[in-house]
N, C-alpha and C positions, 0 to 999 in steps of 0.2 A: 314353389310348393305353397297350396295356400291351406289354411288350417280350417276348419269352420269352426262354432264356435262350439260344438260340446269337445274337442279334440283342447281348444283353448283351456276351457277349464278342468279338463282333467289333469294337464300338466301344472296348471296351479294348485289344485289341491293337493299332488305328490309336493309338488315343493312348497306348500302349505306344511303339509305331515314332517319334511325333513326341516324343515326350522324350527316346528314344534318340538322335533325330537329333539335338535341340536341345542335348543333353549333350554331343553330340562338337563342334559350334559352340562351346559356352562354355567345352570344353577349349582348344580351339584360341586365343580369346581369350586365357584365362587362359596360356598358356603364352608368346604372343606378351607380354603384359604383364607377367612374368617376365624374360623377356629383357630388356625395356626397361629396366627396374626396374633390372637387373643394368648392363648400359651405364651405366649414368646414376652408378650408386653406382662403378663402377668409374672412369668418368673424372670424376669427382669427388675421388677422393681420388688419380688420378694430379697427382706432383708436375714432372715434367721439362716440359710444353710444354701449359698448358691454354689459351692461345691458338692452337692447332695447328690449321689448317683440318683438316676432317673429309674422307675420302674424294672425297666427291662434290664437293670447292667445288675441289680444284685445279685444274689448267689443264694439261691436256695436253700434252708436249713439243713435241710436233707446232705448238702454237697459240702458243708462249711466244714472246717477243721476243730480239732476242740484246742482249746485253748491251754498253754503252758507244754511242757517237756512233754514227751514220750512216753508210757508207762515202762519202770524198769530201769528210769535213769540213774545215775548216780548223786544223790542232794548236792547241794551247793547252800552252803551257810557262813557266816562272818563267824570265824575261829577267834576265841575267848583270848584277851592279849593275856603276854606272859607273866607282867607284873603287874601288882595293882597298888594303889597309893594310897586308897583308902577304904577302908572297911567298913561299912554303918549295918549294923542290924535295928530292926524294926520292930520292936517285941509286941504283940497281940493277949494282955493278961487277959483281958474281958471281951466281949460280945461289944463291937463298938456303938448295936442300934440299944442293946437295950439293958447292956452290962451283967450280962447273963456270965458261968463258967462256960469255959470251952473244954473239949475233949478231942481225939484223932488230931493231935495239931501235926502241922508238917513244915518245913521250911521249903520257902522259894526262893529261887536265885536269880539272878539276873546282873551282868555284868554293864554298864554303859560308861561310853566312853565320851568323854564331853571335853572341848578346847577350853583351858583354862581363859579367864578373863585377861584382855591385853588392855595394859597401861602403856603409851610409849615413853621410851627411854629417853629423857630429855638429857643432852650434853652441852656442857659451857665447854667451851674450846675458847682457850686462850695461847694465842702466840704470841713470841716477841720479833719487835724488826730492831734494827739498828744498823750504824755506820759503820762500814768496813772501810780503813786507810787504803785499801787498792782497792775493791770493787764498790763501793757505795754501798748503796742503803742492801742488805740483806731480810729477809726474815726466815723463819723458821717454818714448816711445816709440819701438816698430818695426816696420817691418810685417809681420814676422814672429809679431810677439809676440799670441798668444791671451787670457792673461791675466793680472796683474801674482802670482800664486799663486808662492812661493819655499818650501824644505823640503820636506818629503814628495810635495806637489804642483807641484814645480818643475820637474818633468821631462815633456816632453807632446810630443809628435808634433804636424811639420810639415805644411800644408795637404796636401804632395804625399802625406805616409803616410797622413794622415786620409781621402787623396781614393781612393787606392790598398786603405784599409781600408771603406770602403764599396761599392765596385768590386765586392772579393772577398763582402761579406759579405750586400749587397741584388742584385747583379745576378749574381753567381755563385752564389751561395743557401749559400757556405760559413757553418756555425752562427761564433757569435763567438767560441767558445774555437778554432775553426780558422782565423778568422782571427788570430789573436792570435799560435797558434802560428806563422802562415804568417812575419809579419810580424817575431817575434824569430828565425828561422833570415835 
């Protein structure tokens, strides 16, 4: 079968048109896959909130919860302790901006509870050893005492600081030179 030649180019023009078409397709691709490209490199190197939900995962105000208890709850507040150790009142004679009288006075209260200042308890432990005619050299002990080490090693931290520096340093994850410092302040 032989073709002449307007039959020739009418088959190229069709496949002129579907290349043309198929060009503007794989524009379209290529540009949408640019952008992405661009998105992707851009919060990638954004440094402020790369856990930031993305547009679409928020929650509409409309749909959001409001925030705190229930209405209707029952409070929930830190109960007043039962003894107090010390008492300060505050007296107010004067207007303290401009030393004026006062009148409608009222008292306010307020309870706070604060950890007394810690000193630690420094102890001198002194034992005796000596010779026993059947068993040798003896000494005494304490139950405080860790190990009978005197001179450079004679100085060691009590169960409560040992127990206090474990505290901070496996269950508070502080490294050991913070706990070390925690411990000499």
């Amino acid at each position: 079968m032989t073709l002449d030649l307007a039959q020739i180019v009418e088959l190229q023009r069709r496949e002129l048109e579907e290349l043309r078409v198929e060009n503007v397709r794989l524009r379209e691709e290529l540009n949408k896959a640019l952008q992405r490209i661009a998105e992707l490199e851009q919060a990638g190197s954004r440094q402020a909130a790369p856990f930031r939900r993305s547009e679409t995962d928020k929650i509409p105000p409309e749909e959001r919860k409001r925030p705190g208890r229930k209405p209707g709850h029952r409070g929930a507040f830190r109960q007043a302790p039962r003894e107090v150790d010390e008492h300060i009142e505050v007296p107010l004679p004067a207007c303290p901006r401009c030393g004026g009288p006062l009148t409608d006075r009222s008292y306010l209260t307020q309870t706070i509870e604060e950890i007394p200042p810690l000193r630690p308890r420094v102890i001198r432990l002194v034992t005796e050893s000596g010779v026993c005619a059947c068993c040798g050299v003896v000494h005494s002990r304490h139950s405080l005492q860790t190990s009978r080490a005197q001179g450079a090693a004679g100085t060691q931290l009590g169960p409560r600081a040992l127990a206090v520096a474990a505290l901070l340093n496996k269950h508070l994850g502080n490294t050991i030179g913070n706990t070390c410092r925690i411990l000499r302040r």
